[in-house]
C-alpha positions as CSV (number, residue, x, y, z in Angstrom):
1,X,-11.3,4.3,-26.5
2,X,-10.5,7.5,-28.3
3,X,-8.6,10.4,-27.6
4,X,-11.9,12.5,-25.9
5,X,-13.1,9.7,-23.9
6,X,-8.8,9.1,-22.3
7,X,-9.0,12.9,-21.7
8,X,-11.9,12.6,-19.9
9,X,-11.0,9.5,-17.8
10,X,-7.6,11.3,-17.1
11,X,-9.4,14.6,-15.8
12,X,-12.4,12.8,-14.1
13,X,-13.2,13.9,-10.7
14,X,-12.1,11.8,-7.7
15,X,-13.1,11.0,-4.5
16,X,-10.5,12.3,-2.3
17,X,-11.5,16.3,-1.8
18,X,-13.3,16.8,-5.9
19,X,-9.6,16.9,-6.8
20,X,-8.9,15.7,-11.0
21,X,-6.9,12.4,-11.5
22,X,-4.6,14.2,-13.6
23,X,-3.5,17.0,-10.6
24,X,-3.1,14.1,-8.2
25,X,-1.1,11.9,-10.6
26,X,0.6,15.3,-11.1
27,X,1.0,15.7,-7.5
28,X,2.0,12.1,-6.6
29,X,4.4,12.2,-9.9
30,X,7.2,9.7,-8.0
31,X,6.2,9.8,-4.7
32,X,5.8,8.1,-1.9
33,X,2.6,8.2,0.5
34,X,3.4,6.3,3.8
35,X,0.4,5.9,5.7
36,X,1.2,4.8,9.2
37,X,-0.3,4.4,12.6
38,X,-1.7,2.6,14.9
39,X,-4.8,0.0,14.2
40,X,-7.7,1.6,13.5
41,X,-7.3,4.8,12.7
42,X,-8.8,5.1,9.6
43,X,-5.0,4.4,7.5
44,X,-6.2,1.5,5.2
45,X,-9.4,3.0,4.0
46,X,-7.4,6.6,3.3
47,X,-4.3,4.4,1.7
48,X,-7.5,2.3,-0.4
49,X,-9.1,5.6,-1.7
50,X,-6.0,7.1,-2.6
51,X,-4.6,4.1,-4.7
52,X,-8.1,4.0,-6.5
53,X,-8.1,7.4,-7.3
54,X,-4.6,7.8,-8.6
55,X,-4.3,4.3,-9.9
56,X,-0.9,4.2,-8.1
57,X,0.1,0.8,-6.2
58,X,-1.1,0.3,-2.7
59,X,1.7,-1.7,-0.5
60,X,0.1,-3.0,2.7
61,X,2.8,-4.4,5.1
62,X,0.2,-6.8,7.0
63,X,-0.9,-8.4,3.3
64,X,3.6,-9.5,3.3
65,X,3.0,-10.3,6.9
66,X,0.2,-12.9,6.3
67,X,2.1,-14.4,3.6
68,X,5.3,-15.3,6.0
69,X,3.0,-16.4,8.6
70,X,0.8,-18.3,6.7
71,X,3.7,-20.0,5.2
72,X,5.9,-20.2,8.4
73,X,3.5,-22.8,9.9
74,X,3.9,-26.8,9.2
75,X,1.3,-28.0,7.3
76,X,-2.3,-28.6,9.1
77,X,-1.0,-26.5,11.9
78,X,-3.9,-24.0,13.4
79,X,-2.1,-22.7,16.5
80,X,-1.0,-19.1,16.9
81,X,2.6,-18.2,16.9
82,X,5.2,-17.6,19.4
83,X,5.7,-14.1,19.7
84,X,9.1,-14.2,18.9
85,X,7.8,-15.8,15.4
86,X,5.6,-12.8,14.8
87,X,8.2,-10.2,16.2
88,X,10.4,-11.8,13.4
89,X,7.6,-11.8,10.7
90,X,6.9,-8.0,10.8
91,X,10.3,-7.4,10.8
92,X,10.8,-9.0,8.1
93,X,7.6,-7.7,6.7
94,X,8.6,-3.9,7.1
95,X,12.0,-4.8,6.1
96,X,10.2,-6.4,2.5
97,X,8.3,-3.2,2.4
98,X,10.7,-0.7,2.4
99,X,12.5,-2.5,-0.1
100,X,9.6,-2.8,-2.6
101,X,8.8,0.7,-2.0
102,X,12.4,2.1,-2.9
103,X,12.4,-0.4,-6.0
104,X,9.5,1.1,-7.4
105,X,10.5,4.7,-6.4
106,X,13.8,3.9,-8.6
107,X,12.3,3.6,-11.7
108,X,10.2,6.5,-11.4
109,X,6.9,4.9,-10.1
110,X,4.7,6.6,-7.2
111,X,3.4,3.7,-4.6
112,X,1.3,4.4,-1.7
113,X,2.2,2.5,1.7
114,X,0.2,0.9,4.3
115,X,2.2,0.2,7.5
116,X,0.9,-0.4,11.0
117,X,2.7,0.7,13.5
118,X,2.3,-2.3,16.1
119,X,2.9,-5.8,15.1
């Protein structure tokens, strides 16, 4: 790709209000966008679009939660969890999170965030 064709790419319009990648990578230069609320509300698909259009990393605390209850149960097992289980497992979850997100904030990397705000 040359140098034209980057330049373009860089300034291309985006989704999220006609806005230029360049202004919101500009913008979002080592930031943090925490999108969080209840289920529903529209958070993921904003979080999604914003990721895309700035090319930033999208951190979605139910995607850590799946993995630690998906790996939490004995092998074959189909039933739910104990709620105590899944109390423990977005803990942990939001706990995992938060630390990811400061990790790549600390070496200068923007990350938008996905977090729900009920287990």
């Amino acid at each position: 790709m040359d140098q034209e064709e980057e330049e373009a790419k860089r300034n291309a319009t985006v989704p999220l209000g006609g806005a230029t990648r360049s202004a919101l990578l500009h913008f979002l230069e080592r930031t943090a966008v925490v999108f969080k609320g209840h289920p529903c509300c529209g958070k993921s698909t904003l979080a999604t679009e914003l990721a895309s259009a700035t090319l930033c990393p999208l951190m979605d605390k139910d995607d850590i939660k799946g993995v630690l209850t998906r790996r939490s149960r004995p092998c074959g097992a189909t039933h739910t969890h104990a709620p105590d289980a899944l109390s423990d497992a977005n803990t942990l979850a939001l706990d995992t999170l938060w630390a990811l997100m400061e990790r790549q904030l600390s070496i200068g990397l923007s990350v938008i965030v996905d977090a729900t705000l009920s287990c």
